[in-house]
C-alpha positions, 0 to 999 in steps of 0.5 A: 713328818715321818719315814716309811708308810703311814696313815695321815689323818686330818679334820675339816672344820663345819661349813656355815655356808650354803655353798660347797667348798674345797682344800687341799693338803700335799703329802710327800709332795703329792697333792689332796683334794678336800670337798665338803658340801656346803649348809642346805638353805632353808626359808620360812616367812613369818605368817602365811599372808595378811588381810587389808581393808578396802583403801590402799596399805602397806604390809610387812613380812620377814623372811628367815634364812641363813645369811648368805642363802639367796631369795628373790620375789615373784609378784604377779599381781598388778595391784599389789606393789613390792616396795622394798628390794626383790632380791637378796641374800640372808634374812630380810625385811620385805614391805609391799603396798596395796591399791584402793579396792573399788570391786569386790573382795580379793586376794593375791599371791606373791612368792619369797623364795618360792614361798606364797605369800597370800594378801587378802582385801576387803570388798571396795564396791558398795552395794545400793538396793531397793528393797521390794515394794508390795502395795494394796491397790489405791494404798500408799506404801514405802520402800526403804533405800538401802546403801552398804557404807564401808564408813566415811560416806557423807553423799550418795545421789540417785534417781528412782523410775517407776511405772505411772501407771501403776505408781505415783510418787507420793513422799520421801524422807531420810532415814538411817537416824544419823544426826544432821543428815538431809535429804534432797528430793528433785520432783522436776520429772515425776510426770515421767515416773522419774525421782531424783534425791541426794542425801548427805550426813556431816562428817561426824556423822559417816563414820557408821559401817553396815548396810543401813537405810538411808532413805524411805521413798513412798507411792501411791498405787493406782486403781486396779482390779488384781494383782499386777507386778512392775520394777522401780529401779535405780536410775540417773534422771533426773539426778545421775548416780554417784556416792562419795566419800566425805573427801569427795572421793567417789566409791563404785557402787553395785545397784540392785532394783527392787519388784512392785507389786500392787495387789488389786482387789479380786473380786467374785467379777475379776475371778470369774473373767466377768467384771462387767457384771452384779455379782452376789453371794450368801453373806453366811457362807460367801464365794470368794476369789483365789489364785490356787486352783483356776483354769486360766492359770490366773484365779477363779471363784471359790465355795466357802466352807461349810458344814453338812446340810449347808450350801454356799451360793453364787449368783447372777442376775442376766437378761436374756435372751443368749448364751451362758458358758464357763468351766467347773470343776468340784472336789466332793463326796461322790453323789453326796455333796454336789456343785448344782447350776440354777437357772431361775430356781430350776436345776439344769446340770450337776457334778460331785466327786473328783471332776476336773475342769468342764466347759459347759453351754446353755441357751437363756430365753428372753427375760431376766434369768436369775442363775445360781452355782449352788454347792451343797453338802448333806448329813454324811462324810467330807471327801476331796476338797469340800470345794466348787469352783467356776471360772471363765464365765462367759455371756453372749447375748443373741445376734452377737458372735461370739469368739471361739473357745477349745475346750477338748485338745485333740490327744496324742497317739502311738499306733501301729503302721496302717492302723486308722487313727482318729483326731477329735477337738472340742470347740464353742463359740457362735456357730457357724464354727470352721475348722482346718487341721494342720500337719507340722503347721502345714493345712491339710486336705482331704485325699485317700488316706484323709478325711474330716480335714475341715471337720471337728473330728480328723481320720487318718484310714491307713496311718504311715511312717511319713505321716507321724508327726505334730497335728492341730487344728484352728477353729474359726467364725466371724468373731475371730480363731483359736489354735488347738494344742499340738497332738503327736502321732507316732507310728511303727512297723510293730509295738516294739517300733511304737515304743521307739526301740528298733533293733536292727537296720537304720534307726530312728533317733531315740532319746537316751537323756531327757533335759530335765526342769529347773528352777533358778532365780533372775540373772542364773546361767543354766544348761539343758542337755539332752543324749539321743542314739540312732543312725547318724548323723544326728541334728539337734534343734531346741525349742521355746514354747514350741518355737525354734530357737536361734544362737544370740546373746543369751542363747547358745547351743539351739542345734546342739545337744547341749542347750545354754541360757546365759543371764535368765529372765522372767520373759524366758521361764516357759517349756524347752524341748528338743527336736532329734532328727537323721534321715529316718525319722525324729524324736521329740524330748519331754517337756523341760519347764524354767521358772524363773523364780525372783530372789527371796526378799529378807522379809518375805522369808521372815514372813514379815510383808513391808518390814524393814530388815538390814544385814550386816557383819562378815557376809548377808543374811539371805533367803533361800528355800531349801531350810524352812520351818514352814514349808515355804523359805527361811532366812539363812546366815552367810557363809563365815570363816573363824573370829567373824559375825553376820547378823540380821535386825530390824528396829519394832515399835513396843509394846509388843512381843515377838515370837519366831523358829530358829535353827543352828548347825554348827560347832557345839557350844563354841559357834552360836546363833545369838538373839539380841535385844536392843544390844543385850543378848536374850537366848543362844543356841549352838550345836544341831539344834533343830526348829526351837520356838521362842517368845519374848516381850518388847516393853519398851516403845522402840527396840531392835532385835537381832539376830547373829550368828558368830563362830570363836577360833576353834574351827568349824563343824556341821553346816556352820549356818543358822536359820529364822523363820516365820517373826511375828510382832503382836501387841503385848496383851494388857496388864490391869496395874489398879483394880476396881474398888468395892464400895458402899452408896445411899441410894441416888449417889454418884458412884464411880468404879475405875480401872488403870492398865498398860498395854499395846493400844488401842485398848477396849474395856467392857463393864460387868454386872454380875457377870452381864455386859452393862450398856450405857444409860441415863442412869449408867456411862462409860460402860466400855470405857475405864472409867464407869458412872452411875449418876443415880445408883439405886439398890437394883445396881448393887452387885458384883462389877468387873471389867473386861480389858481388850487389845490386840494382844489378848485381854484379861479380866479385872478382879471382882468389885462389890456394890452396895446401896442403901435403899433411900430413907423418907425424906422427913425422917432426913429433915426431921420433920414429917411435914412441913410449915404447911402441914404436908409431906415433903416431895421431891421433882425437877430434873433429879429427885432429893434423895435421903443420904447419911455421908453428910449430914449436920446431925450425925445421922442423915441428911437430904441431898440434892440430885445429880444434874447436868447444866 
């Protein structure tokens, strides 16, 4: 209250809302507007997100907030479900549920207050597998069946195919070593190649995690002559596949077939493509079968090492009269060391240095001719390879025909407009021999510009734009036709055309990008992609092996520049190329090669053939080929995040020593690669440890050993992955634990020298005297055993003994034990008689003589003993 002019001040109380608010004040009867704003909202919930198992749950979260800032909830995720209210106001207590998760591992956002909130869920889907099988030809092998159990799974039911004509079902057993568990085998369809099994473990009994083998399915391959490749898979005759748990849930199971391989013998016939025939070679020095160098991409025979001034033979005995082909090639010192061909001991053709493959042919008179491939070194240097090899050896007696073989491809060429050009094929077989060249697969005749068209050797007089393009050449008789190669003529106006860069006025295509090779494994998508320039419009067509390719399932993009293969196959690993066109001419790419290499198998990167190996923890164990120690694979962790382990094991029978190369890159001495033994840690390395060799004993009889990789919470440097290779398993060498005693002998005594060790069995003993391998005798037994006997020792035997002891693992020598025989005595000085009651000496027959001896005796001194006899 007052008079005149004044200043009214006044104070506004904090505002605890969110909401702005006003108030007015009347002075003088005038009104006054108050505003304030109102407390900016603020959220913050209480963890980022959470993670679930496989089965359904419930989670909690709290959100934060002043009380009366609204919120609301945003869920777009179908199995995850807000079960408490999904808007409000104030601080909250907000729960949720997640469904069963019968797939793969996920996770799902839902928002609070437009806060993410991220739900992560273990992976539901179990993974069954087959693991590989590689089996001698006739030999039995086993193939473990491998299940990932999540815990609680007390029943899995499958069925096994398998080609019967390499494969027959032979046993199967159950092997995960759970207590009570069974095993079930239906053999009702094993005429068809069809197993069935189901396996079941009592409730007790399922509650182990990890990928484990729950059975171990066993074949017996068939008879054949090389190495032949097939697929067991998971199948559902004649039991359907299903795995539960021990309610009798059903659980959704990933399969995964696995690769047989059924490695025939190759013999010196199967690498020579000549079967039928006897072949023979030097014991000492013998040709052998092998699959690295061949000409028909399969094997071929192979000379043996050898020094200078040795030779290495391959022999055949062939009645004439015919004809005798094949193709050889050798890697020698030039006109020193040389590849010879014999025909009964008379030298009919020769090669040395860095020759490549020929084709040679000779006639065989009648009789029997003894052929002979003959590498031989002299007394000077090694160069190239050392090697001979032969391959495709073909026999073809007279007045049979026999099928053509093109052993020169016509070439390609890159002339000038109207220059002659000359197209040449070398062919065998039984004469008489056709021949029709072919232009862009179309026959040709002869006319003006062409002659030889049904010659071996084709010519083009005035070679033009219009006639560039793909020629070949069929070449026939009565025992059939083989195709050449394709040879490419390219032609142009000037060399500058020739190498396809025209400059001015329409132009040719041109590739700019050529599609390049791949390797990829089984089931990849892949892209080939080429870029081409010239005058449009441009068509693209993609080509297989030579072939055109159309859009399908698995092929889109044939007449694009863009060539995609979904889900690759073995049957499609070959060469791909592209064809360019427009109205001017085309364009060829190079060559682009797929291989579809299969997966690497756990034991084939460990380089351990038929071993059983589980992975298990937050991710598998694989094999890869880009970290290696031995040029060729590796085992490689799985990606890890903090606070996790994976880890890959088998189980050894002992005694034995294991020795393999491990690798880390990881966060120094926080994140490690460990190695185990039976459960208890025996070496670790972390940091950037390169290839580090490491041994270790197994003593006892069955052990398994593990290795696992685990990162702590401190984060994660270098490529956070450890790597194995190349485990191997060897028997311990023998541990002499009782020496060989000295001892002293009368002469004729039985003396006894032993010896006591441990080691991996088999063990092999050898008995020395003075330092000589002792044989077994009538006087002398056991001689490799541990135990020796000399039933009449006598002074000739007195010496220093020791014994060799010999296993797989090594061997080791026994200390030295001395002998010493006392010469024998008469026999009336032991009787102290020198004759007896008929007044003559004494003597001594039957199967073993009386010997004079003073370790019994009745005076003291000596006695007479009887021999040693036997019933």
């Amino acid at each position: 209250v007052g008079t005149g002019s004044g200043v009214v001040t006044y104070r506004v109380a904090a505002n605890p809302h969110y909401q702005e608010r006003t108030g007015g004040l009347t002075v003088a009867d005038q009104s006054f507007t108050v505003t304030q704003s109102g407390v900016p909202c603020t959220y913050r919930l209480s963890a980022p997100g959470s993670s679930h198992g496989e089965a359904e749950d419930a989670g909690e979260v709290v959100l934060a907030t002043g009380a009366d800032c609204p919120w609301s909830v945003l869920n777009p995720n179908e199995w995850i479900t807000v079960t408490s209210q999904t808007n409000g106001t104030g601080p909250a207590l907000l729960s949720y549920w997640v469904a069963r998760n019968d797939g793969p591992a996920r996770s799902g956002t839902f928002f609070v207050a437009g806060l993410p909130f991220v739900v992560k869920q273990e992976r539901g889907l179990r993974g069954a597998r087959l693991g590989d099988l590689v089996i001698e030809s006739g030999q039995t092998a086993c193939l473990p069946v491998l299940l990932e159990r999540h815990g609680g799974e007390g029943m899995a039911r499958w069925s096994v195919c398998y080609d019967t004509n390499l494969l027959t079902f032979a046993s199967a057993r159950p092997s995960s070593g759970i207590a009570g568990e069974a095993l079930a085998v239906d053999t009702s369809q094993v005429a068809q190649g069809r197993v069935g099994f189901a396996w079941s473990v009592p409730a007790a009994g399922s509650a182990g995690a990890g990928t484990q083998s729950v059975a171990t399915v066993c074949f017996r391959a068939a008879n054949v002559p090389g190495p032949m490749t097939s697929v067991a898979r998971f199948c559902d005759q004649p039991v359907p596949r299903d795995v539960s748990d021990i309610f009798g849930r059903h659980v959704v199971v990933d399969y995964a077939d696995a690769t047989v391989q059924v490695t025939g013998e190759c013999t010196l016939g199967v690498s020579l493509n000549a079967a039928q025939f006897a072949w023979t070679t030097d014991t000492s020095a013998p040709w052998a079968c092998e699959t690295e160098v061949s000409h028909d991409g399969f094997d071929a025979a192979q000379s043996a090492a050898i020094a200078d001034g040795q030779s290495s033979s391959l022999k055949l005995t062939i009645d004439g009269p015919g004809t005798l082909s094949f193709w050889w090639k050798v890697s020698s010192e030039t006109n020193n060391d040389r590849l010879r061909l014999y025909v009964n001991d008379s030298e009919q053709a020769r090669i040395s240095g860095e020759v490549d493959w020929e084709w040679r042919t000779f006639t065989l008179p009648s009789g029997s001719q003894a052929l002979r491939w003959k590498y031989s070194k002299n007394g000077s240097l090694v160069d190239g390879q050392d090697r001979g090899w032969v391959d495709e050896v073909l026999f073809t007696p007279e007045g049979v025909v026999a099928a053509p073989v093109i052993t020169r491809q016509p070439a390609s060429q890159f002339v000038i407009a109207q220059s002659a050009v000359t197209f040449a094929v070398g062919a065998s077989g039984s004469p008489p021999l056709s021949y029709q060249w072919r232009f862009n697969a179309t026959n040709l005749t002869d006319d003006g510009n062409v002659s030889g068209a049904t010659t071996a050797t084709l010519s083009l007089s005035s070679a033009q734009a219009a006639q560039q393009g793909a020629y070949s050449v069929v070449v026939s008789n009565a025992a059939g036709s083989v195709t050449s190669s394709n040879a490419l003529l390219k032609v142009g106006s000037s060399l500058t055309e020739v190498e396809f860069t025209p400059t001015v006025g329409p132009t040719a295509p041109v590739l700019s990008v050529q599609p390049v090779s791949q390797d990829v494994a089984p089931g990849a998508d892949i892209l080939f992609d080429a870029a081409a320039g010239g005058t449009g419009p441009l068509s693209y067509q993609w080509q297989f092996n030579g072939l055109d390719l159309v859009d399908g399932d698995a092929v889109s993009g044939a007449t694009s520049p863009a060539l995609a293969l979904w889900n690759v196959q073995a049957a499609q690993q070959g060469t791909y190329r592209v064809v360019v066109r427009n109205a001017y001419s085309w364009a060829l790419s190079s060559n682009a090669v797929l291989r579809v290499i299969p997966a690497i198998t756990l034991a084939e990167a460990l380089d351990t053939p038929g071993r059983v190996w589980l992975s298990g923890g937050y991710s598998p164990w694989v094999g890869q080929r880009a970290v290696n120690h031995d040029g060729l694979d590796a085992a490689q962790s799985g990606a890890l995040p903090d606070r996790q382990t994976n880890w890959i094991e088998t189980a050894v029978l002992g005694p034995a020593a294991v020795t393999f190369w491990w690798k880390v890159s990881s966060e120094a001495n926080h994140d490690r690669l460990r190695f185990y033994l039976d459960g208890v840690e025996q070496a670790n390395i972390s940091g950037e440890a390169g290839w580090v060799w490491l041994a270790c004993d197994l003593t006892n009889t069955s052990q398994v050993v593990r290795w696992a990789y685990t990162k702590d919470s401190r984060g994660t440097a270098g490529l956070n992955m450890g790597w194995v290779d190349q485990v191997q398993f060897a028997p311990l060498a023998p541990l002499i634990t009782r020496q060989p005693i000295s001892q002293t002998a009368d002469q004729g005594a039985l003396v006894t020298l032993s010896v006591a060790d441990n080691g991996t069995a088999p063990i092999n003993y050898q008995w020395r005297l003075n330092g000589l391998k002792l044989l077994d005798s009538p006087n002398v037994s056991g001689a490799t055993l541990g135990r020796l006997i000399l039933s009449n020792a006598q002074p000739a035997q007195a010496g220093t003994y020791s014994v060799m002891v010999m296993n797989g693992g090594g061997r080791v020598l026994s200390t030295a034990a001395v002998l010493s025989v006392f010469a024998g005595q008469p026999l009336a000085k032991a009787l102290n008689a020198t004759t007896n009651l008929w007044g003559t000496g004494w003597t001594t027959g039957g199967d073993a003589p009386w010997v004079i001896q003073t370790s019994v005796t009745h005076d003291a001194v000596n006695a007479a003993q009887s021999g040693v006899i036997a019933d």
